[in-house]
N, C-alpha and C positions, 0 to 999 in steps of 0.2 A: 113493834115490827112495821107499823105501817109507814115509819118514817124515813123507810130504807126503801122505800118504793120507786122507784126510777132510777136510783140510784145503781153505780157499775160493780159491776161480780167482777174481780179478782184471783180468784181460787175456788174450785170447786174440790172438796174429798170424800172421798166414802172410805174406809180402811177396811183392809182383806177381812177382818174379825163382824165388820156392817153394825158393829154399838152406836154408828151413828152417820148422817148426811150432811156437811158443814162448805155451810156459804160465807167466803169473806169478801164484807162489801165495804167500797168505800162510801164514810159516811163524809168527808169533807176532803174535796180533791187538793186544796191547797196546803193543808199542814198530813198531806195522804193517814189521814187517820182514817183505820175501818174497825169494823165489828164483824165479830162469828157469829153468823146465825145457823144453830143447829138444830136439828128433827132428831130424836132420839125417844127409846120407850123407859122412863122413871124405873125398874126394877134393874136394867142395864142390858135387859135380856137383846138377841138382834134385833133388827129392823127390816123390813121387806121391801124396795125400789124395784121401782116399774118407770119408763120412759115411753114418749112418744116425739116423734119429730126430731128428736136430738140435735144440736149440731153446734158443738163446741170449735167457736174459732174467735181469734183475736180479729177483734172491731177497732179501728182508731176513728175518737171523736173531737172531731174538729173544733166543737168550742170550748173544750177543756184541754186540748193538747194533748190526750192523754188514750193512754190504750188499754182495753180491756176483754173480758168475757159477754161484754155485752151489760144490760140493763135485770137489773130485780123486779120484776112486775109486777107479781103479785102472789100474796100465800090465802092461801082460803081450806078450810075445816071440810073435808069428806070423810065417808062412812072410812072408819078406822085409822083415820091420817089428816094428811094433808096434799095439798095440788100445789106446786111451786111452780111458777111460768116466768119466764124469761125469754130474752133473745137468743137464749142456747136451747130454749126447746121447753118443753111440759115434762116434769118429775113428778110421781106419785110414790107420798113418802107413806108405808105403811107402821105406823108408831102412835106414842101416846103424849108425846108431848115437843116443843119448840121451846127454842129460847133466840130470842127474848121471845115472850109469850105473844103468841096471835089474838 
């Protein structure tokens, strides 16, 4: 996961059902190839999301030409989850696991 770090969000979903919280980021801007990275708990059961700061909007970056959700910051391990931060804000994912794995 940590290699997805700086790198730009593309898509943020949570699905009405909440099985899961999935970030697609691009990992290589020229051939726009990304990866899902999802928070979700192993038995399938839901997940609990909490926000702070929020603020989804389209960023364009000038040394890529290219537009998106903003930057993947960083994911870090808290009590029963995870903290996802980005330039769209602080997500606190309440589950038991990530992929790719943190």
């Amino acid at each position: 996961m940590n290699r997805l770090f700086g790198k730009n969000v593309i898509k943020i979903a949570a699905p009405q059902d909440r099985k899961e919280l999935k970030f697609e980021v691009l990992h290589d801007h020229d051939g726009f190839n990304s990866i899902n990275v999802r928070f979700f708990n192993a038995d399938n059961s839901p997940i609990t999301i909490d926000f702070s700061d929020l603020a989804i909007q389209m960023l364009f970056d000038p040394d890529t030409e290219s537009t998106s959700l903003g930057e993947f910051e960083y994911v870090k391990a808290i009590e029963n989850g995870f903290e996802v931060c980005g330039d769209f804000g602080i997500i606190w994912v309440y589950c038991d696991s990530s992929s790719p794995k943190l």
